[in-house]
N, C-alpha and C positions, 0 to 999 in steps of 0.2 A: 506702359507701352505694350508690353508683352498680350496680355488682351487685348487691348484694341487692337494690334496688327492681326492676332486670332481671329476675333471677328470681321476684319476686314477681308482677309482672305476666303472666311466660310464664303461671307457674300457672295466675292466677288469670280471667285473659282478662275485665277487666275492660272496658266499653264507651266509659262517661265517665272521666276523666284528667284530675286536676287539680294543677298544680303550682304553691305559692304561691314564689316566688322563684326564679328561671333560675339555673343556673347548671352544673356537669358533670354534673350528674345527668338535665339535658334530655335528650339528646341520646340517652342510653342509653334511658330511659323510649321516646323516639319510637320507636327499633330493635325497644325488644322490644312493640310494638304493633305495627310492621311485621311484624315475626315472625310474630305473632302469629295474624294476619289469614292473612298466608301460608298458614300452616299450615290453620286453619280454609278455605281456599279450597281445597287440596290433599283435604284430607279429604271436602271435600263432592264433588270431582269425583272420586274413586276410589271414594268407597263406593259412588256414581250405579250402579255397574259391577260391584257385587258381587254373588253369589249371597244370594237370601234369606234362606238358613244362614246366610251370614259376616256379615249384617247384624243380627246381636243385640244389638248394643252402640249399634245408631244411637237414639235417643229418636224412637218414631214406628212402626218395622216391625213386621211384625207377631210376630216370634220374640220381640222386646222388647217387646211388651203383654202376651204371656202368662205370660212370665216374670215381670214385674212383679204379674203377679193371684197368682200361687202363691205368690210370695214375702210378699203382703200379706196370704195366707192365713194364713201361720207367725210374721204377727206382725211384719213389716216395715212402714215407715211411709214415707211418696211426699210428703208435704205436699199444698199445693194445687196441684200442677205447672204453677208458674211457672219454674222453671229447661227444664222440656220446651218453653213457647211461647217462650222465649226460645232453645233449641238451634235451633228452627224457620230461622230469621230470619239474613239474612248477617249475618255480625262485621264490624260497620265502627265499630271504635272511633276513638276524639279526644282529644287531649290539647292543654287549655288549657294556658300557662304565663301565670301572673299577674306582673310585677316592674314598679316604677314605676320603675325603668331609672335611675336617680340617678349609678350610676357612671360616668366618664365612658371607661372601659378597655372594656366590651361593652354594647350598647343591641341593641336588638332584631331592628335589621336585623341583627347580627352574629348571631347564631341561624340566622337564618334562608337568611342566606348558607350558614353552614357545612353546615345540615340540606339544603340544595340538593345541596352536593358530594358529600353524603352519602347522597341518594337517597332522604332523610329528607322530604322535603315533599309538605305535604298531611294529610301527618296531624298536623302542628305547626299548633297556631294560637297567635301571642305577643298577649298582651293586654298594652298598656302603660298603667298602672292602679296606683293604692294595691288593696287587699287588700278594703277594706270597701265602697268606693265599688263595685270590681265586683262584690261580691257583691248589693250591691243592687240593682245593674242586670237581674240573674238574673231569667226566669219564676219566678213563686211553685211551681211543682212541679219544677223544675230539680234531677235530683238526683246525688253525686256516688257511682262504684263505687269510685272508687282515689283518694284524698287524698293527694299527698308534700306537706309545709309546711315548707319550710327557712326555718330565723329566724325558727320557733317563737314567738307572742307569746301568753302564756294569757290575756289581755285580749278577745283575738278568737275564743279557741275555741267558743263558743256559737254564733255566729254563724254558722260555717264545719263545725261540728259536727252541726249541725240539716239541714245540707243533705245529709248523706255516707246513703246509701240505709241504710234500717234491717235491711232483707235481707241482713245477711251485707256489708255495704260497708264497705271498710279507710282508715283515716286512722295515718298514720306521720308520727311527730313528733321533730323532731331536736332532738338534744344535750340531752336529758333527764337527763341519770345524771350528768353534772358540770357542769351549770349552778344555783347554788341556787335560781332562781326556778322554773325550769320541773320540777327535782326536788319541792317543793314543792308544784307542782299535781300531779305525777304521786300523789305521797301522798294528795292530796284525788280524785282521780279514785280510788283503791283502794280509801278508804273510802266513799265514795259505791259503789262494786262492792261492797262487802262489806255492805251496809245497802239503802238505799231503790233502787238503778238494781242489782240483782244480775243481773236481768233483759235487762239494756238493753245489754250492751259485755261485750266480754274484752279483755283486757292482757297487753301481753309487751314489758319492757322488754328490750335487748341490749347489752352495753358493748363497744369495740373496746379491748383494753387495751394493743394497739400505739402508740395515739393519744393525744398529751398535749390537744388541742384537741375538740370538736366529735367527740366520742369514744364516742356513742351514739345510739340514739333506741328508742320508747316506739311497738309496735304499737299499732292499735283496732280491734277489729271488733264492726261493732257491730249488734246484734240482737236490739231489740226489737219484729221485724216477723217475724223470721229463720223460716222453715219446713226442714225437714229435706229 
């Protein structure tokens, strides 16, 4: 899981990062938001430097305005460009980690120790917190680009679901495919897709079939705000 969630974040260069339960999967999440930023900081002080030519690709110049008009000529479609006011704006993403820390082997200084040695800090923030309690503590417009939920409860999905950005916002939910409760809601999440929210989410379950345990989990992205 720990890579994939890496790589999904490279991609996806989500801003907010929410992680309901700590655990090895933190620590990879913080890197590739470290990355991430990296990268985005790199980019905006090299392109500063480019010829107006080479600068087609930046959202903003002028060779990429007009190319966007032609292209919208032939029938291409831009949305309301909210992903352009948002390329605007530096990437300083954040990653919550939610765990009410119960075990007595890592609590949350240890996190945070480690994410020190690691060059990790700063962009880790641990909340030491049950799941619902923090969520209620949230602004009412609080909203979440990248959900990881390890220890998956579908009791709480509403809850935590209503918050994940309706734009194109991803919630990944572990050990779906052989746990029978949480396979079970993934079935009712499919028909609810295939009927009245066909609109609202897409799905993509994955199974590891290396793995006898904890051997899955169940994309969401969800879009019922989503523009192109």
């Amino acid at each position: 899981m720990a890579p994939l969630l890496y790589s999904l974040v490279r991609s996806t260069r989500p801003s907010s990062v929410v992680e309901l339960g700590c655990g090895y999967t933190t620590l990879f999440l913080a890197q590739a938001l470290r990355d991430a930023a990296r990268d985005a900081e790199e980019e905006s002080v090299r392109s500063a430097n480019w010829p107006e030519e080479q600068r087609w690709l930046l959202w903003g110049s002028a060779k990429s305005d007009r190319l966007i008009q032609e292209w919208a000529q032939r029938g291409a479609y831009w949305g309301r460009g909210e992903l352009w006011e948002r390329a605007k704006k530096p990437y300083a993403p954040t990653l919550q980690c939610v765990d009410s820390f119960g075990s007595e082997d890592w609590q949350a200084g240890d996190y945070e120790q480690t994410a020190r040695q690691l060059g990790l800090d700063g962009v880790t923030s641990m909340q030491s917190a049950d799941w619902l309690s923090w969520e209620a503590s949230l602004p009412p417009d609080f909203t979440i680009d990248f959900l990881w939920w390890d220890g998956f409860v579908p009791e709480m999905f509403d809850r935590m679901w209503r918050r994940v950005s309706p734009n194109g916002g991803l919630c990944v939910l572990h050990s779906t495919l052989g746990n029978h409760r949480n396979w079970a809601f993934v079935q009712d999440l499919k028909l609810k897709q295939a009927t009245q929210e066909f609109r609202d989410f897409e799905l993509l379950s994955l199974l590891e079939p290396h793995k006898w345990a904890q051997n899955s989990c169940t994309v969401l992205r969800k879009t019922s705000a989503y523009e192109p």
